[in-house]
C-alpha positions in Angstrom: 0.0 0.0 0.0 1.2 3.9 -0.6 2.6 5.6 2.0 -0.4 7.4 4.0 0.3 11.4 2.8 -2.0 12.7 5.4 -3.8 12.0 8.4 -7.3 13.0 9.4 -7.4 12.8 13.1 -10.7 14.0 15.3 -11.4 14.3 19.0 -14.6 12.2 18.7 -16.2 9.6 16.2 -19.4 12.2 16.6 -17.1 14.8 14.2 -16.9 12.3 11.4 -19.7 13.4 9.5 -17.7 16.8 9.2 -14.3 15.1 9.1 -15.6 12.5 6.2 -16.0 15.4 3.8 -11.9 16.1 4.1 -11.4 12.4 3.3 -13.7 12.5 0.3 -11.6 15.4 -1.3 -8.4 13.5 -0.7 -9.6 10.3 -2.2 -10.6 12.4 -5.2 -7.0 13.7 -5.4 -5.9 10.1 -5.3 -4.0 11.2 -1.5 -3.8 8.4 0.8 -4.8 9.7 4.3 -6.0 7.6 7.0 -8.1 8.6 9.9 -8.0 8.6 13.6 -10.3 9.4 16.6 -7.8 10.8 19.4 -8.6 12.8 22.4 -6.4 15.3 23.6 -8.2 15.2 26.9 -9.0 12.0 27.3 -6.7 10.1 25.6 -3.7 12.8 25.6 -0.5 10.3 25.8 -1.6 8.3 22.7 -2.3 11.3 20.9 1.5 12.7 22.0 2.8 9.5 20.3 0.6 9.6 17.5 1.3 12.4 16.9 5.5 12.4 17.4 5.4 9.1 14.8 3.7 10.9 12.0 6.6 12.1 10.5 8.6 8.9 10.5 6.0 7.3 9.1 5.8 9.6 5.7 2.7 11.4 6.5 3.1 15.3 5.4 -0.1 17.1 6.6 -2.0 16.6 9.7 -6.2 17.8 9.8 -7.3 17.7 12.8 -10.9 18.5 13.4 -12.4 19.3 17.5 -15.0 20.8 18.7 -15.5 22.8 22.0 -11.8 23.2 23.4 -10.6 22.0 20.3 -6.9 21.5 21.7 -6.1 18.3 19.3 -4.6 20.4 16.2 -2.8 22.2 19.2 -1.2 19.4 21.0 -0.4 17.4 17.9 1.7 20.8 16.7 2.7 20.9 19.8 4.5 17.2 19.0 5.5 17.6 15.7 6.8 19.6 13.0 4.7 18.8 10.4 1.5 21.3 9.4 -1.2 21.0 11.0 -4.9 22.2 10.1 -7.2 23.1 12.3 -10.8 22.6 11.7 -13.4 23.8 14.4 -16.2 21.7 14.9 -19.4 22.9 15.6 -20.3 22.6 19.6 -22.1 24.8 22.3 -21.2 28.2 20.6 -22.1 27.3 17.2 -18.2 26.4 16.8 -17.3 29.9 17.8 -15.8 28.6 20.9 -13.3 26.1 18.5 -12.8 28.1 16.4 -11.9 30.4 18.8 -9.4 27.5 20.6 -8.1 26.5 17.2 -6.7 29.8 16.1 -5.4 31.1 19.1 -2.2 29.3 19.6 1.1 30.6 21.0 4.2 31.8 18.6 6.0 28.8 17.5 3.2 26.1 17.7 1.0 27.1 14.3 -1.8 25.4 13.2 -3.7 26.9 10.5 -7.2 27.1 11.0 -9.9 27.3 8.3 -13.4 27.5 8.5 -16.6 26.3 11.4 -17.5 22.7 10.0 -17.8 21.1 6.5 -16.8 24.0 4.6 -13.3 24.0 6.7 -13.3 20.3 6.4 -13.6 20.7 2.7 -11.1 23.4 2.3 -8.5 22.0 4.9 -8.6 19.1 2.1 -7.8 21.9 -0.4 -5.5 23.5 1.6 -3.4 19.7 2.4 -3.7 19.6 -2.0 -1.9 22.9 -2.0 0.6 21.7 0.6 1.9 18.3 -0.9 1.6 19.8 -4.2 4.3 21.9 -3.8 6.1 18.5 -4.4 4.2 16.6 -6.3 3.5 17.4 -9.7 0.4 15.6 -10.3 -1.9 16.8 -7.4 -0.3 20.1 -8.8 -1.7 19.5 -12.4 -4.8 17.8 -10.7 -5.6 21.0 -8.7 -4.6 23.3 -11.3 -7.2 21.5 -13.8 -10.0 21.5 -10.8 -9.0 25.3 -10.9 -10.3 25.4 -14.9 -13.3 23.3 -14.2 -14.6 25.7 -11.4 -13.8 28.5 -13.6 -15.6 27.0 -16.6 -18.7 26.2 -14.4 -18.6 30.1 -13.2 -18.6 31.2 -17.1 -21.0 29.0 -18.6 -23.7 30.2 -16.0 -26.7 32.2 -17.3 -28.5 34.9 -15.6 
């Protein structure tokens, strides 16, 4: 099997519904990912050594979706220097409150954030395609020909 490019990882197996909708873009790409449910509450040493193996193992991007606290995307940048992508689940403040807790980290631990919920899952995807494409030539011909197709849809619409 391929090496897995990037992993999906969520606080809870509730957030896969969200999460799912990263994996679906990826698999489009033809990425390998594969996806994990760690806690960084509840389950904080595994996620410490998940999270410190990625890289050995030949994953390049890390999503991590939470809701609520949303500390996952924080502790696993806090245990690795890959990048990591925070997507804020929706929880008791509509996701304001992870969104909130994703993009507030401290200097030197990033984690980019994108958008509340399936949009941000969707473009975290996009945002991992921009990533590994920077070495990869074919997801950077594959996203620059979804590029044209999005444009062509815009043009071709009537009003």
């Amino acid at each position: 099997m391929k090496n897995i490019q990037v992993s999906i990882m969520m606080g809870s197996k509730s957030d896969l519904p969200v999460m799912e909708e990263t994996g679906k873009i990826l698999k489009e790409f033809g990425v390998s990912y594969e996806m994990k449910v760690l806690s960084a509450h509840r389950t904080p040493k595994e996620t410490a050594q998940y999270a410190e193996e990625l890289k050995s193992r030949g994953v390049q991007v890390v999503i991590c979706g939470a809701g609520g606290s949303a500390a996952l995307a924080g502790v696993v940048s806090a245990h690795t220097t890959l990048p990591v992508i925070g997507v804020p689940i929706q929880s008791v403040l509509q996701g304001i409150d992870s969104l909130l807790s994703t993009v507030q980290m401290p200097s030197g631990v990033p984690v980019g954030t994108v958008a509340i919920g399936e949009p941000g899952a969707k473009n975290a995807a996009f945002l991992a395609l921009r990533i590994l494409g920077l070495s990869d030539r074919e997801i950077d011909g594959k996203l620059n020909k979804f590029r044209e197709e999005q444009r062509d849809k815009i043009l071709q619409q009537k009003v």
